[in-house]
Structures are given as C-alpha cells and as structure tokens.
C-alpha positions in Angstrom: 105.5 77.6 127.9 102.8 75.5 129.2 99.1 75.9 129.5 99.4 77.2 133.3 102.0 79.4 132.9 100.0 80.9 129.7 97.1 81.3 131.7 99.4 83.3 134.1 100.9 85.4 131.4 97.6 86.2 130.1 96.0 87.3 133.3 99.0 89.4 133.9 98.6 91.2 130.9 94.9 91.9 131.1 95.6 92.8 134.1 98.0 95.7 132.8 95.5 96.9 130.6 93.2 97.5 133.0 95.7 98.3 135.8 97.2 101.1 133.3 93.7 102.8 133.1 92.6 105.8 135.7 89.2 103.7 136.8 88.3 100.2 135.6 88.8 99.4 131.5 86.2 99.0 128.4 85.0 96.8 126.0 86.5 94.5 123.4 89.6 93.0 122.3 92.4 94.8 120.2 92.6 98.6 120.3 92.8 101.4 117.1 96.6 101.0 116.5 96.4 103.2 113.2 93.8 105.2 112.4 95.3 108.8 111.2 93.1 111.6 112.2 91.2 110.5 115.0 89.6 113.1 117.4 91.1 111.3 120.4 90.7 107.9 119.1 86.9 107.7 118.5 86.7 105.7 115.5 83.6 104.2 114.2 83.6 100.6 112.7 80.9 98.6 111.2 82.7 95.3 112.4 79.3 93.7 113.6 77.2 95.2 110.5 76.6 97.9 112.9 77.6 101.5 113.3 80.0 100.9 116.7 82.8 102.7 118.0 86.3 100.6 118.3 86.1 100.7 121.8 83.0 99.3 122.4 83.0 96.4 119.9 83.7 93.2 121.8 85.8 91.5 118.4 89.3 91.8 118.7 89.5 94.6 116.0 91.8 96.6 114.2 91.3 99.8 112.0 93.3 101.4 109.4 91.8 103.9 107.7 92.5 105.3 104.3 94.8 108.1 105.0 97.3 105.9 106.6 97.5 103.5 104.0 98.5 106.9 102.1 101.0 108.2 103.9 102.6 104.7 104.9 102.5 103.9 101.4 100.7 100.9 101.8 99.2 99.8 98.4 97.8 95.9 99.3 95.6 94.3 102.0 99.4 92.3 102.0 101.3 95.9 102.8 98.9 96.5 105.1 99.0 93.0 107.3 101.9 94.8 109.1 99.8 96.7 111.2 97.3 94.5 112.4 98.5 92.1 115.5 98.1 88.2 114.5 97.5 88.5 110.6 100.2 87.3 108.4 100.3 87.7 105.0 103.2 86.3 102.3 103.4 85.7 98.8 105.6 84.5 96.4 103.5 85.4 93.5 100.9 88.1 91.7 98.2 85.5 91.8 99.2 84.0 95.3 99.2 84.5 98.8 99.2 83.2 102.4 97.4 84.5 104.8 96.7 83.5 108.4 95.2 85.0 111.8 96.4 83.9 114.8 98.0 80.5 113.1 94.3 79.6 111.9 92.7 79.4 108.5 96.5 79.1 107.1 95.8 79.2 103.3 99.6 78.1 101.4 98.1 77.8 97.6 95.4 79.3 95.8 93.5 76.1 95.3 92.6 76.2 98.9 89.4 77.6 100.2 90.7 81.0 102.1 90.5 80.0 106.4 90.5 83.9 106.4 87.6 85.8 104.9 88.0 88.5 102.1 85.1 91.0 101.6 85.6 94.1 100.0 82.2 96.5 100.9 80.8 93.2 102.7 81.1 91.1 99.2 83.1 87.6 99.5 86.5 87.5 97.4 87.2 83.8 97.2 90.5 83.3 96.3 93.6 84.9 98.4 95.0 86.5 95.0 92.9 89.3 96.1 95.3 90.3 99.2 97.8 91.6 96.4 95.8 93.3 94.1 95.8 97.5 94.3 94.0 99.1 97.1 92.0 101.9 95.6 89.8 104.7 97.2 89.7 102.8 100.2 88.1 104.3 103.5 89.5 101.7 105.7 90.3 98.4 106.4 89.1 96.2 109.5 90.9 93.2 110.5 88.6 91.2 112.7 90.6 88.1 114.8 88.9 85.3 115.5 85.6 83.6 113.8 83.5 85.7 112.4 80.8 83.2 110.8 77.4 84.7 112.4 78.3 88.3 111.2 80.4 87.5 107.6 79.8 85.6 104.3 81.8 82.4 104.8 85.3 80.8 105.6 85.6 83.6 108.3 87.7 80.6 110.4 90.4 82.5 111.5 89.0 85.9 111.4 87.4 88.2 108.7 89.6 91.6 106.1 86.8 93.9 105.2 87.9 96.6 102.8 85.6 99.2 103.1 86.1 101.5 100.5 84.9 105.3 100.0 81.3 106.0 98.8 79.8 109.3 97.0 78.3 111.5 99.2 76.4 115.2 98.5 79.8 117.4 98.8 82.3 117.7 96.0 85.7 116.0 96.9 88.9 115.6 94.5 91.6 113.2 95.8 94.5 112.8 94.1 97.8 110.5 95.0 101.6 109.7 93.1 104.4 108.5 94.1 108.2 107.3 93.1 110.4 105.2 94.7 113.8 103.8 93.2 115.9 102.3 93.0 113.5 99.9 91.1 111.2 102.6 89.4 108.6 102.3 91.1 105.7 104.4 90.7 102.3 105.1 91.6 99.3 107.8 90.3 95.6 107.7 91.5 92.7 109.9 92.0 88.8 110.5 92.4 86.4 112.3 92.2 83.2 112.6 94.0 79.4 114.7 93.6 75.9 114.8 93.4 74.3 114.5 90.2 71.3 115.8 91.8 71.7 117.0 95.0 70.7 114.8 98.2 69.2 112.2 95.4 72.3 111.1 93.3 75.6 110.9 93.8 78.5 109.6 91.9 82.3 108.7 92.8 85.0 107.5 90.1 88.4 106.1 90.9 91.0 105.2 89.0 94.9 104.0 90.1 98.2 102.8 88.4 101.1 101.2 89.6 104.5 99.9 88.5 107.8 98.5 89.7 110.7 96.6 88.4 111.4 94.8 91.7 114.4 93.5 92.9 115.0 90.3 91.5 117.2 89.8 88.2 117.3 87.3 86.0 120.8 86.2 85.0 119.5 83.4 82.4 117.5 85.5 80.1 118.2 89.0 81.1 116.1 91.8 82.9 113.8 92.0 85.8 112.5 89.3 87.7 110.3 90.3 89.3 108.1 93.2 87.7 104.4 94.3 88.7 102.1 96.4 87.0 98.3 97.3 87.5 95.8 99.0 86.4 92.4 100.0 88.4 88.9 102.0 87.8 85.9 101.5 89.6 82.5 103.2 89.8 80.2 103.6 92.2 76.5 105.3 92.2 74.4 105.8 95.3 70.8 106.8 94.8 68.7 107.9 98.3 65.4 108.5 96.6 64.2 109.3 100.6 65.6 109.3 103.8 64.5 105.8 104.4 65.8 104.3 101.5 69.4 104.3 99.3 70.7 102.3 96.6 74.2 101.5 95.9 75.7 100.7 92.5 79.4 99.6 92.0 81.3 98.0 89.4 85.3 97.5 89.0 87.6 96.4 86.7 91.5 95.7 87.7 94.2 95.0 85.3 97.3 92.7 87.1 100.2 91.6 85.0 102.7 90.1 87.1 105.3 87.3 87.8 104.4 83.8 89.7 107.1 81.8 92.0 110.5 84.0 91.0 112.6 82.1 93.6 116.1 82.0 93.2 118.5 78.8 93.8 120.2 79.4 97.3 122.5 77.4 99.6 120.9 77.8 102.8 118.2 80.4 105.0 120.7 82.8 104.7 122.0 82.8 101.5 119.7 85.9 100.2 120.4 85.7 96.7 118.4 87.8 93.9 120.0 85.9 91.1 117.2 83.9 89.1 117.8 81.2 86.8 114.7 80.5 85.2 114.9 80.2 81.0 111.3 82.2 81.2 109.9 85.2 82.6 107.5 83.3 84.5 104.7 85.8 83.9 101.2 85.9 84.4 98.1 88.2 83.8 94.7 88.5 85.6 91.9 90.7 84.6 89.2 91.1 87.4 86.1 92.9 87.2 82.9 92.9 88.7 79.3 94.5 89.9 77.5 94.8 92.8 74.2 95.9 94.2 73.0 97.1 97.6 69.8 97.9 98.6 69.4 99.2 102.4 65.8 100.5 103.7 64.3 101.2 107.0 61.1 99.0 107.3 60.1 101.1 110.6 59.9 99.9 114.4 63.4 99.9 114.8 64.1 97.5 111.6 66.4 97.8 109.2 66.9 95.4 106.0 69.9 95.1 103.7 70.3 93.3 100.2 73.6 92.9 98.3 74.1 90.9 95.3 77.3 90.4 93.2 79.2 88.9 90.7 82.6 88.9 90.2 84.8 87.7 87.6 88.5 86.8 87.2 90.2 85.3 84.3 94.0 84.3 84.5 96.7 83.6 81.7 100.2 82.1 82.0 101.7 81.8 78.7 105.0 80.3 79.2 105.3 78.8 82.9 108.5 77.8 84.1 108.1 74.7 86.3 111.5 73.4 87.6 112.8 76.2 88.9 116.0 75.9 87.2 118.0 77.4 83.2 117.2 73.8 82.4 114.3 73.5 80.2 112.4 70.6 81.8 109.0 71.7 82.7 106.9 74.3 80.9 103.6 74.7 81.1 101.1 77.0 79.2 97.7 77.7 81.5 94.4 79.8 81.8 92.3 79.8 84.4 88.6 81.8 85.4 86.5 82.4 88.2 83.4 83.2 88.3 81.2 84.1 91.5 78.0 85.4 92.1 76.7 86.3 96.1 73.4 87.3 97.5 72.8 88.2 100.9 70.0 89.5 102.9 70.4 91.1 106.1 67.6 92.0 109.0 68.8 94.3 111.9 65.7 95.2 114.7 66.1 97.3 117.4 62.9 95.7 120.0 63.8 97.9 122.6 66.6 99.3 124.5 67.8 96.0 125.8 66.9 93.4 123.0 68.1 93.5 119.2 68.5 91.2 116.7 70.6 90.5 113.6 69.2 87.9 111.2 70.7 87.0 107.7 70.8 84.5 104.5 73.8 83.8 102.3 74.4 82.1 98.9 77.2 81.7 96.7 77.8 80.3 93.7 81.7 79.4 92.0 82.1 78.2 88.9 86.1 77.0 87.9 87.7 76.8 84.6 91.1 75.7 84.2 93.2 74.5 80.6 96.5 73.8 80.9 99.5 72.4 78.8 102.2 70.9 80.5 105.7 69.7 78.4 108.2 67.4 80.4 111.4 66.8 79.0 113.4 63.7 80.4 116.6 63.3 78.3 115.5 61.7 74.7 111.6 61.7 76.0 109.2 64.5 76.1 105.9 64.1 77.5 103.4 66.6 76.6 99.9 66.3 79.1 97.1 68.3 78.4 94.8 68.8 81.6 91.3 70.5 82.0 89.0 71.1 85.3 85.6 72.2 85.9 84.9 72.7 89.5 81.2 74.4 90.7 80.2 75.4 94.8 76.8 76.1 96.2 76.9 77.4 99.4 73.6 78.0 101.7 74.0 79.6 104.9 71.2 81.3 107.4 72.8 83.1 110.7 71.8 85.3 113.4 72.3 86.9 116.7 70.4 88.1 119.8 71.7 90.8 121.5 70.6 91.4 125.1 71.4 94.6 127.3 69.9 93.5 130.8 71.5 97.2 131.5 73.9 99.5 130.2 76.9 98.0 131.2 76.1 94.1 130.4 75.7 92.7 127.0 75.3 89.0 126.1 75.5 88.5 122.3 74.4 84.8 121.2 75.0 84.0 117.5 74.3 80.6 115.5 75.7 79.9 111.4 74.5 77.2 109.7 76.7 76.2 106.3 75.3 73.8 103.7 78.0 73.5 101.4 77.7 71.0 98.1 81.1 71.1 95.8 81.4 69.0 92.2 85.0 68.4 90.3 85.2 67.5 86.9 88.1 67.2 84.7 90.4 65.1 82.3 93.9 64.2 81.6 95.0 64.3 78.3 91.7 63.7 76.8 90.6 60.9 79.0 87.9 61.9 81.9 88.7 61.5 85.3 85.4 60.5 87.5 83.6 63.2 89.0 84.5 64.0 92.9 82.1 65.6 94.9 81.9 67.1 98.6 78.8 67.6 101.0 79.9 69.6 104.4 76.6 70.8 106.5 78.2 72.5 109.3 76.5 74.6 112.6 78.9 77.4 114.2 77.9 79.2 117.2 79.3 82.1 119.1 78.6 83.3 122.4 80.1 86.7 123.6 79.4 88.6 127.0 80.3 92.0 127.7 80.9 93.9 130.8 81.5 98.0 130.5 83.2 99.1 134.1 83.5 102.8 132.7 82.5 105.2 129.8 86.2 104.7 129.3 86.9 100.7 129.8 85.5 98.0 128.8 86.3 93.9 129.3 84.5 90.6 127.0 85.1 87.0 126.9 83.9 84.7 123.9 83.6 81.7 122.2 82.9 80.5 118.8 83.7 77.9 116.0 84.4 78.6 113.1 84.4 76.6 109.9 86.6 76.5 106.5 85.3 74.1 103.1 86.7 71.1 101.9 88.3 70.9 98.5 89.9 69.1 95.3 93.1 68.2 94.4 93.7 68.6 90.6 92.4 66.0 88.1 96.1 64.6 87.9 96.5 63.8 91.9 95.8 60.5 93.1 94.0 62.3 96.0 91.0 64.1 95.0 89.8 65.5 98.3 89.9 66.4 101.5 87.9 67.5 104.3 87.3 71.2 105.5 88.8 72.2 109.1 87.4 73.6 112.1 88.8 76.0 115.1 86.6 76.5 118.4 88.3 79.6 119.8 88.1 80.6 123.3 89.3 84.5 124.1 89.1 87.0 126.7 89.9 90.8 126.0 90.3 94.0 127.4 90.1 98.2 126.2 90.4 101.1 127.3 89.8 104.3 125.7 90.5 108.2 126.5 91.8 111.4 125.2 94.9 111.0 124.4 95.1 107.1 125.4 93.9 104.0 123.7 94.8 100.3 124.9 93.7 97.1 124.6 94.7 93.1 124.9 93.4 89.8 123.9 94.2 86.3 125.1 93.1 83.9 122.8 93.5 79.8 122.5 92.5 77.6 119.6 91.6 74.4 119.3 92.2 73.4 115.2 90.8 70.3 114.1 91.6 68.5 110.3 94.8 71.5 109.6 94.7 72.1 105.9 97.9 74.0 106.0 99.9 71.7 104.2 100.8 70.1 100.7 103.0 67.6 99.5 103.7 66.1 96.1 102.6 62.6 94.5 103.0 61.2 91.4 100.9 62.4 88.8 98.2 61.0 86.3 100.5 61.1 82.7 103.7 61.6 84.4 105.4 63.9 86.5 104.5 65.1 89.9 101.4 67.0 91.2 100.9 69.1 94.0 98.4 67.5 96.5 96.7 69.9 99.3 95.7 67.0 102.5 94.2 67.1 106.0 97.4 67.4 108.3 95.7 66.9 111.6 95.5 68.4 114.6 96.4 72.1 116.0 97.1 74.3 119.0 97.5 78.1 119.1 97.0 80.3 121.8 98.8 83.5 122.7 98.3 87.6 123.6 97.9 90.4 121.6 98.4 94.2 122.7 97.7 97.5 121.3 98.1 101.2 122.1 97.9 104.8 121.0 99.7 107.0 123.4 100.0 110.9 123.0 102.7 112.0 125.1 101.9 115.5 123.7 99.4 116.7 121.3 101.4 117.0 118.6 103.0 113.4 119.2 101.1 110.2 118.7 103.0 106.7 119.1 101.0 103.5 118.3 102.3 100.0 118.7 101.0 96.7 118.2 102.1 93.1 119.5 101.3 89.6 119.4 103.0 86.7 120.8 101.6 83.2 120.0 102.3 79.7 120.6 101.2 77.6 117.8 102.0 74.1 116.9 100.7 70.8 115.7 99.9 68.7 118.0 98.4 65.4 115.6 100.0 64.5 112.5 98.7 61.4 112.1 96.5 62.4 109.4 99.3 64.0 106.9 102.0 60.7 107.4 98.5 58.3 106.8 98.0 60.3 103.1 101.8 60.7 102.4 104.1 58.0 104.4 106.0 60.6 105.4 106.6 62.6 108.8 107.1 65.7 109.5 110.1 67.4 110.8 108.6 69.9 113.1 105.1 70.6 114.5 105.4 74.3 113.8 103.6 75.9 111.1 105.0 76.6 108.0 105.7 80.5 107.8 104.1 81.6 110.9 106.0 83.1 113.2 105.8 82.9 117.0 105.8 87.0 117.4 105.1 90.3 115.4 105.6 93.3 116.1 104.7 97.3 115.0 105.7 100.8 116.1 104.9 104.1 114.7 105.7 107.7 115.6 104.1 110.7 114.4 105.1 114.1 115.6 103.5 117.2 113.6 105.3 120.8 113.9 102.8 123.7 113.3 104.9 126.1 110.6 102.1 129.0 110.9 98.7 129.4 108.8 97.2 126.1 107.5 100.7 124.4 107.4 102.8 121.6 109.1 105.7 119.3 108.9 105.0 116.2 110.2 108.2 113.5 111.2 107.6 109.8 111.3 109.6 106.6 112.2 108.2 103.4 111.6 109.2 99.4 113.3 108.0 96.3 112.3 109.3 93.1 112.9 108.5 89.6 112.7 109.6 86.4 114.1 112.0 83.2 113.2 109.6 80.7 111.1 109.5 77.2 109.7 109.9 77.0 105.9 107.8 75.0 103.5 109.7 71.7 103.7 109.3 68.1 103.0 112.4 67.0 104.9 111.5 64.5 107.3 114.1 64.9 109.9 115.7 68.4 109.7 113.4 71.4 109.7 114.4 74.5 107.8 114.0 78.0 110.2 114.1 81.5 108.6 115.7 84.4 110.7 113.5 86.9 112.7 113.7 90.4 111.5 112.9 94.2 111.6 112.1 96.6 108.8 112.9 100.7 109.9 110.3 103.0 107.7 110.6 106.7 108.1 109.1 109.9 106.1 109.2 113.8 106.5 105.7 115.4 105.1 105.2 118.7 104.5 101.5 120.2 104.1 99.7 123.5 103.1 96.1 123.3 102.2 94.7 120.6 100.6 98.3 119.8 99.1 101.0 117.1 101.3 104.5 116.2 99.9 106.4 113.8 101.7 110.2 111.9 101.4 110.2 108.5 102.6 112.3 105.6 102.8 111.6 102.0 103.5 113.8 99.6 105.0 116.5 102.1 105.8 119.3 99.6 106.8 118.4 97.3 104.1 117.8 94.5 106.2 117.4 90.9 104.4 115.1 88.7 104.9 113.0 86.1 103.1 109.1 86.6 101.9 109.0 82.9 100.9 111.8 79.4 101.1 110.9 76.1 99.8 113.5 73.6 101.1 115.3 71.2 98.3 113.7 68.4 99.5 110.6 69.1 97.5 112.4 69.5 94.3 114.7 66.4 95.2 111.5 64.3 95.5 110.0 65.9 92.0 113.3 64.1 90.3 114.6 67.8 89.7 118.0 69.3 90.1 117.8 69.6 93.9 118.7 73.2 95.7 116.8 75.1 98.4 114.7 78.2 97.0 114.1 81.4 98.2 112.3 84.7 97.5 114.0 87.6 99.2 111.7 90.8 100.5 111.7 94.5 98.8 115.7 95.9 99.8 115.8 99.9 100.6 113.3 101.5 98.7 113.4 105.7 98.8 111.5 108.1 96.9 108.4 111.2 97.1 104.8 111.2 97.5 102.6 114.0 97.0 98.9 114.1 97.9 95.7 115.9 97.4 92.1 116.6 99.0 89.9 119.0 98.6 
C-alpha cells in the first residue's frame, strides 16, 4: 500500500466513525473496548494525570478494568495485550518479554531499555520481565498508544501500560478469586481485603494471590514439565487523609516468580509445532521482587494541586543450572544471578488558572543500579572452557516536562507539551577475572508534543497530534566486542476520532511513524574467552503507519459486543546501520514478531433468572497476523502463520457470589509464541535446527468469584 493510498484508507475510516454517529463525533483516539460494568460507557481514566472520561481524552487509549481481567481470566499485563489494538506482547521466558506498540519501542531481550513504558500506580518498572509477573488487585489497566514522554516517567516511545491497581477506601470490601483449568493443573486463589482503621482518616487494603501451572511443554530428555510457573504475591497499601486537602499513600509488595527461561523445542520448520524439549536441564529460574512506594498528594489552593511519589524497587534473579545450546548435548551451561535495584522520585504540579488555561508541570529522577555474576562451562570435544563474567552497570536519569493546556472555548483544546531527558549510563565489568574498560553513555534529549482538539458534540469528539518520543541507549555485555549503542527515536504523527452514547462507543486512529536508530534487533559475535555473545545494535531506520478501530455496541440491553482492530504497515526502510556492525544483511525489512494486523471480539449477553441472579454467556475472538521470526538468515526469511484463538464461558451469579465454566482456545488452534531460525545456532558452532515455543493448547476449567 503506498503512502497515498494510506492516506485514503485513513480518511475513509475516520470518516466512518464519524459518519456512523447521529450528529458530528468526539474527542480522542481509541474507544473503551472492555471495560465490564460501565453505565453506558462512561469510564473515567487518569491517562493525562487527570481525572478524564475515555471519551474525551485525546490519547489513543484503551481501558480494561479489573473485573474483566477476572472474568476473562487474564492474569498478566501479557494476557491482557489481547485486548488493546497495536500492543504486542510475547515471551519465551518468566524473566522475558517483547513488547511493542504500533511496531515502536520493540524491546526482544531484557538487557534492552523497554521502548514501551511500564508503571504500575504511576511508578517506572524498568525491565519488560514485569509484563509476566501476576496481576493482583488491579482496578484497571490503560494502554496509552503513541509517546507519552510529557505526561510519563521515561522510555514512553511507543506508548505508555499503566497498571492502576485498587486503593483502600472508608467502606469494608472482601474480594475473593480461584480458579482451575486442566489439563495442565492450573490453578489460581486470591483475595483482599479492604477498611478503615479509623474512619475517613485511615484506611488499609491487603492482597494476596497464587498461581500455578504445569504448562504444556515436556521434556523427553530428563523427564517432566517443561514449562512450569508458579507465583506467589502480597502487597500492602495504607492511605492516610488526615483532611480533605491532604492524603498519603503507603504501598509495599513483594512477588515470588519461579519459572522456566527459553523452553524451545527443536522443530523442522514454522509449522512443525512440537512440545518435545531436549534440553539435559530444567532450564529454571527464580526472581524475587519487592518494593515500597510513597505518595503524597495535597491541594495548595487557587486551583493547584501538587503530587510527590518516591520508590524503590528491588529484584534479584537466580539461574542455577542454565541450559545454553538448546540441545540433550551438554555443551553450554551456565550458572547466573542477577539484581536490580531502582529508586524514582517525581514531583508533579497540576493548576487550574481559569476556565480556559491549565497547566501540568513535573520533575523526574531515577536511579538503576545492575549486578550480574555468572559462570559459563563450554565443552568442545576434549576441551572445556570455563569463563567467569561479572557486570556493574548504574543510570541517572533527569527529566523536567510540562504542558499548557488552553480551552479558547468549550469545544477547542490546544495541549502543548515539552520533555527534556538527561540521561548519564556507566558499565563496568570483567571477564574471568581480568577488567574490561569502563563504557559510558551521555544522551540529553528534548521531546515535544502538540495535540489540538475539536468537540463537535457532547457525544463526538475528533484530535490530531504530534510528538517524539525517545528510548536510552545501552551496553552490550562485558564479553561483546560491541559495548554500546545509541538510543532511538519516533516522531509520530496521528489523527483520531470518538464517539460516545448510550449504548454506543466508537473510535479510530491513523497513526504514522517515523523510527530513527531501530534497536529491535541482536545478533551474535564472538565472545571475550570463547564462545559467542549476544550483541543488541542500532539497526537503522523504520516506517509504521496504519488504523486502529474500536467499538462497544449494545444491540440490546442485555447484549454488549466489543471489538478492536489494528491494521499496520511496518517495515525497515535503512539497514545500513545493522550490516555496518555485523557484515551481514538482512533477509526482510519486516520486524521481527510483529504482525501486520490484530484483531478482538467479545460478546456478552446476561439472562436475568429472577431476584439478584443472572447467567451471563460469552464468546471471545482474537487473532493475530503472519510475522517474521527472529532470524539471522541472510537471504530466506522465516514467516509464522496468522491465527485465531475462540474463548468462551457461562457465569452464573447470585449476590456477591459468580461461578463460571470457561474454556480457552476451544479448537486448539496451534500456533507459535516465539521461533528462532537455525541460522543463529548454525553461526554459534552448535547443532543447527530451527526452534520454537508453541502457545497454551485448550485450556478448560471453573472460576468462582466474590465481592462484597
């Protein structure tokens, strides 16, 4: 498709939106596709650090709130990418993901800075392992497309997750959740409980979750699962509102994650789904995460409003016997441990000057510190090699932003935003006892964004926008004869469209970005002691554009459909930079796993069975399109089908009490979560075979929920 006829397309379908509206549309981009229990799809969002409705926020924005993750039993920020047009999430690991919005801020490895923000209650997560760890007590999720780096922490490129999760209030509330699924045994039990202490002073709410599951992977070389996960959860969280003008917010966490890393199996081909692993280890690994945070919120008067939030978080990791060949043959093992440690302050100033004029000024600091040991033992025939390696990385990053608001009247609104980043990152480390020099990166960075909105109706609203946004630099490990490279950038242009009624919610986005130094790619180099190392690079240059739709359609009032849609072109257009590091080309310019389409669908249709009862039938779609594996191949690229997941449930409820029978992926469709081509393992000198990591098969079970 080329530019003009895009440019077509996209008119066309903001013109739909609108056109399908009674009157002339609303504000914003992408529409509430899955919010249960709205009262006619008013759903409030903080997305700009302000209380807003969905409708009216000009951010291509979507909202899942917390009773849908339930009753789709959705357990991860990565279960939940599904529902939210242009963010795709896969893993092939319990301490790794990949995770991109729109085709920018595409994160592979977890040595990467994210391209797509993480907060959880506004707080920075920096490292993607967080997108499979246990969602617990969570009010909602927002999924905000496009940069976000005058509103959000940092390395908002691509857009910005922000897990909001429940807080303690002056009412008493007992939630309670469990669940079992086989055929793999898995099974799920959480709860809280919520109250004053003393009443409209102090206020307390406890949570606490488990899950388990043996997977569907088996391991034919040393017996048993392989592919288990199991975690363990308990936060805290106290809220103090000494007056009216004044509250104070405690929290503190702690999350247990034992887990396997990289279980692929050896396959022939993109369609040979095997669940056969040969590895001569388990492969596991174990993280322990815990943290605290502070926030302090008070009204100063005359319309302003200032907001202080400190943290630190902690994670430590342990792998005690990695496999690294992928293979029975006992050629690589590697023992390794790993922490993080991350502490954030930020200080936020929100003034109301009058009814046209606002303003939203803020700092931001963060501090990571790095550890990493490990112990790696190559075998080759007769020789072993044994190569200890350590690393001690540390960031500082300094940001000020802000943004002007201006109503001329009410159905204009110019928003004008400007981030500045100073960013300084150290390495340190040493190969088997001998230091390697120090590497350090300086980035100072501006990124502006400029959004004007225009509200035809109470019911429709249209924007257009444009920003850049911004993702760090990094380092290599202390083995690669790389030790850096540069951060990327993405100036995204968009126009949007929504349109909100009783009964009726739509919405579509255009979008096209312009990606400069791509970091969405690795290859392999020969490393310091012997072996290989994986080396993260500067690729070069990218282009994405494309639409995304959303709607919420009640036929009846007992029946609610919801659907979501994005279709996106994007593709590399300069890859001059990746052959000038490697001396290699690349086989395609499409991105590795990201499809060109995804797709959602959703019914809900309750039946009243008399008194405070119902029985409530839903059918679920969602699909995702044909993408390029990871590959080093330089003339054949490696494609992985398209495919479509069908999700349904029955629930029953009386009360406070909901039972439900689900199954997911009725038809046991197959279909790849992650495929490394053999050309990788070929180059490393090992036994060379494709490898693949097939998704969950049919999975069927009971839930049963409680609120009061």
């Amino acid at each position: 498709m080329t530019k003009f006829q895009f440019a077509a397309v996209s008119s066309f379908v903001l013109a739909a939106v609108a056109g399908a509206t009674p009157g002339f549309a609303q504000d914003s981009a992408a529409m509430p596709a899955v919010t249960e229990g709205e009262d006619d799809g008013v759903i409030v969002v903080t997305a700009r650090k302000r209380d807003e409705t969905l409708a009216d926020v000009p951010i291509a924005v979507t909202a899942i709130d917390g009773d849908t993750l339930t009753a789709r039993g959705l357990n991860s920020v990565r279960e939940a990418a599904v529902l939210s047009p242009g963010l795709n999430i896969n893993s092939d690991g319990t301490g790794r993901a990949f995770v991109s919005i729109r085709g920018v801020g595409v994160t592979l490895v977890q040595s990467v800075q994210p391209g797509v923000g993480l907060f959880i209650d506004g707080i920075y997560q920096p490292n993607t392992a967080y997108l499979n760890n246990p969602l617990l007590d969570v009010e909602r999720i927002e999924v905000l497309r496009g940069p976000q780096g005058t509103l959000y922490g940092k390395n908002t490129m691509g857009g910005a997750i922000n897990v909001i999760t429940r807080q303690p209030g002056n009412d008493f509330e007992v939630r309670a959740n469990a669940s079992y699924a086989g055929p793999d045994d898995a099974w799920t039990v959480s709860g809280s409980v919520s109250g004053p202490i003393v009443p409209d002073k102090v206020a307390l709410r406890v949570a606490a979750a488990h899950r388990q599951q043996d997977g569907f992977l088996h391991n034919s070389v040393i017996g048993g699962n392989a592919n288990p996960f199991n975690t363990d959860s308990i936060n805290a969280t106290l809220r103090v509102t000494p007056s009216d003008d004044f509250a104070l917010t405690v929290k503190g966490y702690y999350d247990w994650v034992d887990g396997v890393n990289t279980p692929y199996s050896r396959v022939s081909g993109p369609r040979d789904y095997s669940r056969d692993v040969q590895f001569n280890t388990l492969n596991a690994v174990s993280y322990k995460y815990r943290g605290i945070n502070v926030r302090a919120e008070g009204d100063l008067g005359g319309g302003s409003r200032l907001s202080v939030i400190g943290a630190y978080d902690m994670r430590n990791g342990f792998t005690p016997d990695g496999e690294g060949d992928f293979g029975p043959s006992d050629i690589v093992r590697t023992i390794a441990r790993d922490s993080l440690r991350t502490m954030t302050l930020e200080s936020r100033l929100d003034s109301e000057w009058s009814d046209h004029f606002s303003t939203l000024f803020g700092i931001f600091y963060s501090n990571e510190m790095v550890q990493a040991q490990s112990r790696d033992t190559i075998s080759l025939g007769p020789v072993n090699i044994v190569r200890t390696t350590s690393a001690r990385n540390f960031a500082d990053t300094y940001a000020a932003f802000g943004t002007v608001f201006w109503k001329p009247n009410l159905d204009w609104e110019v928003a004008l935003g400007l981030r500045y980043d100073h960013e300084d990152r150290v390495a340190n480390g040493a190969v088997s006892g001998a230091i390697v020099p120090t590497a350090r990166i300086k980035s100072n960075e501006w990124q502006p964004k400029l959004s004007v909105t225009r509200k035809w109706t109470p019911d429709l609203m249209t924007y257009v926008s444009v920003a850049r946004g911004y993702r760090g630099g990094g380092f290599n490990a202390p083995t690669a004869p790389t030790r850096t490279y540069r951060g990327d950038s993405a100036w995204t242009y968009e126009a949007g469209a929504k349109y909100s009624s009783p009964g009726l919610n739509l919405s579509g986005s255009v979008f096209y970005s312009d990606y400069k130094d791509y970091i969405g790619l690795n290859s392999i180099a020969p490393a310091a002691g012997g072996g290989l190392v994986t080396v993260d690079l500067n690729t070069g240059d990218v282009e994405s554009y494309g639409v995304e739709l959303e709607a919420m359609v009640r036929p009846v009032r007992d029946w609610t459909l919801r659907g979501g849609l994005t279709w996106m072109h994007a593709r590399i257009t300069d890859d001059s930079a990746y052959t000038a590091t490697t001396g290699r080309l690349l086989a395609s310019d499409r991105l590795t796993f990201q499809p060109d389409w995804t797709a959602s669908f959703a019914s809900d249709y309750r039946i009243e069975t008399g008194g405070d009862s119902d029985v409530t039938l839903s059918a679920g779609l969602v699909g995702k399109g044909k993408r390029l594996a990871a590959t080093l191949n330089e003339t054949v690229p490696t494609f992985l089908d398209s495919y479509w997941l069908t999700n349904a449930s029955i629930a029953y409820r009386t009360g406070p009490v909901e039972v439900a029978l689900f199954a997911n992926n009725i038809f046991n469709t197959e279909y790849f979560e992650s495929y490394i081509e053999q050309t990788t393992l070929a180059l490393a000198g090992l036994p060379a075979s494709d490898l693949g990591i097939t998704g969950d098969r049919r999975r069927y079970g009971v839930r049963a929920s409680l609120k009061f």
